[in-house]
C-alpha positions as CSV (number, residue, x, y, z in Angstrom):
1,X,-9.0,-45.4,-15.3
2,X,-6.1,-47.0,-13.8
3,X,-6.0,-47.7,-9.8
4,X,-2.9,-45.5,-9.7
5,X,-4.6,-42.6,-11.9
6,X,-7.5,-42.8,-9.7
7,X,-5.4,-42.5,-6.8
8,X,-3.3,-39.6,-7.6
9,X,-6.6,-37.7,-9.0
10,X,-8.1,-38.2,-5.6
11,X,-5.2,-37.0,-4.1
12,X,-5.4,-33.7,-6.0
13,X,-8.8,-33.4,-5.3
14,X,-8.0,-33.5,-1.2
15,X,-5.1,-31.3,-1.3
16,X,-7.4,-29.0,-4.0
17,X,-9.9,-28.9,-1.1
18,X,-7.6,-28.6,1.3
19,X,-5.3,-26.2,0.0
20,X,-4.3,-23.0,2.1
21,X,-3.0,-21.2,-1.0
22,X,-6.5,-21.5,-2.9
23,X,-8.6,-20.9,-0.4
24,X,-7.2,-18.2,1.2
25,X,-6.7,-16.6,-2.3
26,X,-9.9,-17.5,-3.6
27,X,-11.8,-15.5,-0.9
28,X,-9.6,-13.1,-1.2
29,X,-10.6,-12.5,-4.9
30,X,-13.9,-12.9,-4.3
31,X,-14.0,-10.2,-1.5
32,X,-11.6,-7.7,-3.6
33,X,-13.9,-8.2,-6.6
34,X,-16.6,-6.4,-4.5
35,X,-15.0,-3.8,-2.7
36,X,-13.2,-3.1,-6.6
37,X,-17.0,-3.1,-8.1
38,X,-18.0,-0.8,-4.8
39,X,-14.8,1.8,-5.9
40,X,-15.3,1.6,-9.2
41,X,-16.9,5.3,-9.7
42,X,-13.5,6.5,-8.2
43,X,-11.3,4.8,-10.0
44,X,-9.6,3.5,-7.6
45,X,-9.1,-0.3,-6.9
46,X,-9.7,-1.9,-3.1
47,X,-5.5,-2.6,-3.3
48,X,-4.8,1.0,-3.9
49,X,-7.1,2.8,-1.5
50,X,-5.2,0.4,1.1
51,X,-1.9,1.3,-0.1
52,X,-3.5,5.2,0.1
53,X,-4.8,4.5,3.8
54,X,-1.6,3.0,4.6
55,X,1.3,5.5,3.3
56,X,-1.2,8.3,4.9
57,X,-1.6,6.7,8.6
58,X,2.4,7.5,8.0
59,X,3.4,4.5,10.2
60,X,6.1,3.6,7.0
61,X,9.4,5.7,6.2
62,X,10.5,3.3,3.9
63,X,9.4,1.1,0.8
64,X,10.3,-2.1,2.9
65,X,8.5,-0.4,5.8
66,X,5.3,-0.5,3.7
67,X,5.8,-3.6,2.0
68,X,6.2,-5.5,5.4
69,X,2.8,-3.4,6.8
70,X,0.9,-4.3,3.9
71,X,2.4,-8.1,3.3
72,X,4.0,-7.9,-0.1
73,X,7.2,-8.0,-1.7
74,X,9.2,-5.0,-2.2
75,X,9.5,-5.3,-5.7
76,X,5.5,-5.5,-5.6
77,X,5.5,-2.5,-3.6
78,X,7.9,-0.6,-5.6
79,X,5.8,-0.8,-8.7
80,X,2.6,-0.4,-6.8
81,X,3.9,3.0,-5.8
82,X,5.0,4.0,-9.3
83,X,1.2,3.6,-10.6
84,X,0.2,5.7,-7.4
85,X,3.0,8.1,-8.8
86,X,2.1,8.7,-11.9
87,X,-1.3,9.5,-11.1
88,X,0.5,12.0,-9.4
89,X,-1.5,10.6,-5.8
90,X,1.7,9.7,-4.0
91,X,4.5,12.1,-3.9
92,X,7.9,11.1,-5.9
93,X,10.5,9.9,-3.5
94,X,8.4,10.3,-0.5
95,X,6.1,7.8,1.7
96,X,3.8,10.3,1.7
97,X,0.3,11.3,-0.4
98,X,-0.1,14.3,-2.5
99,X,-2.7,16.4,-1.6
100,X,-4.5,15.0,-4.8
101,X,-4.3,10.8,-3.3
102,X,-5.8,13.0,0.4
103,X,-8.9,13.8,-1.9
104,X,-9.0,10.3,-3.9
105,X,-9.4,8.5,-0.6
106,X,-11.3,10.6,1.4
107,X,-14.2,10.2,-1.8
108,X,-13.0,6.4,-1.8
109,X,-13.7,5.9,2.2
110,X,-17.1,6.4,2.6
111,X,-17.6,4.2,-0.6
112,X,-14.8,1.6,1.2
113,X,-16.9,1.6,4.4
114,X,-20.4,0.7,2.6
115,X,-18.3,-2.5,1.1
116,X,-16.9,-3.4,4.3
117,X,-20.5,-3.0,6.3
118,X,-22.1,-4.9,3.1
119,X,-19.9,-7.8,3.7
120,X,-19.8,-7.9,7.5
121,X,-23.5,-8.0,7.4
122,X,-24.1,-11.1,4.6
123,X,-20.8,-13.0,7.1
124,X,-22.2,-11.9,10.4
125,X,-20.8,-9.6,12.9
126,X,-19.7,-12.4,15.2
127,X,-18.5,-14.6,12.6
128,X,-16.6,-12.0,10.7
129,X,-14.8,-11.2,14.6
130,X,-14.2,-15.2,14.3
131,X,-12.7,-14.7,11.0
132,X,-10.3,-12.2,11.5
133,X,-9.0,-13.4,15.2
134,X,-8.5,-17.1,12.2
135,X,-6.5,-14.8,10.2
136,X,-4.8,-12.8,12.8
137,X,-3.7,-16.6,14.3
138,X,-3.1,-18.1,10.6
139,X,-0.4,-14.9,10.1
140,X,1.1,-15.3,13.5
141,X,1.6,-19.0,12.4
142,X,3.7,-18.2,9.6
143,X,7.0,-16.9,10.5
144,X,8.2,-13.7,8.7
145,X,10.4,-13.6,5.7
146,X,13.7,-14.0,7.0
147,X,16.6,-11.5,5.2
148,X,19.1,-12.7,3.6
149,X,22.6,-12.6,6.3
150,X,24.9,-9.9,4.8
């Protein structure tokens, strides 16, 4: 291999190891892959149960309210909602849960919290507090999408 082939492929590799983006997602996956195999019985994926727990805690009045809350896009949350919709587990043009998504988490919690214990156990209490104080510091880090000047 040329010197400047082997160069740039050790290059990737580094920023590959180093990346932000695939590390962060990569645990990510791995941990919703769990809590999703831990739900599975309700039919409910780790993502939606969130979105569930969120619109119910009521703290958002607005699509962009829960979008910002949960950190996605709008246009994300928008057709997140429409799936929760049309299971008929979020009411239509509300922020708010039908009684049907009240019963869907409260079978899902209890099934959420063995996940959550599972995982804090195999990380360690004190090294999962670590972890999230990392996280809390890595979002504060990143300033907030700004909006576009109208």
């Amino acid at each position: 291999m040329p010197d400047r082939a082997a160069a740039t492929l050790a290059r990737y590799r580094r920023a590959v190891r180093a990346c932000a983006v695939m590390n962060l997602r990569q645990a990510a996956r791995a941990v919703t892959a769990q809590f999703d195999a831990q739900l599975q019985s309700t039919g409910l994926r780790a993502t939606q149960l969130n979105l569930l727990m969120a619109v119910e805690t009521g703290a958002a009045v607005t699509i962009t309210d829960l979008a910002e809350i949960l950190a996605m896009d709008r246009t994300t949350m928008t057709r997140n909602l429409k799936l929760l919709r049309d299971r008929r587990l979020v009411e239509p043009g509300r922020i708010a849960l039908t009684a049907k998504g009240r019963r869907a988490a409260a079978i899902a919690l209890p099934l959420w919290e063995q996940a959550q214990a599972r995982f804090v156990r195999s990380l360690g209490s004190q090294r999962w507090e670590s972890l999230i104080d990392e996280l809390a510091a890595a979002k504060a880090a990143i300033r907030p999408r700004s909006r576009p000047k109208r």
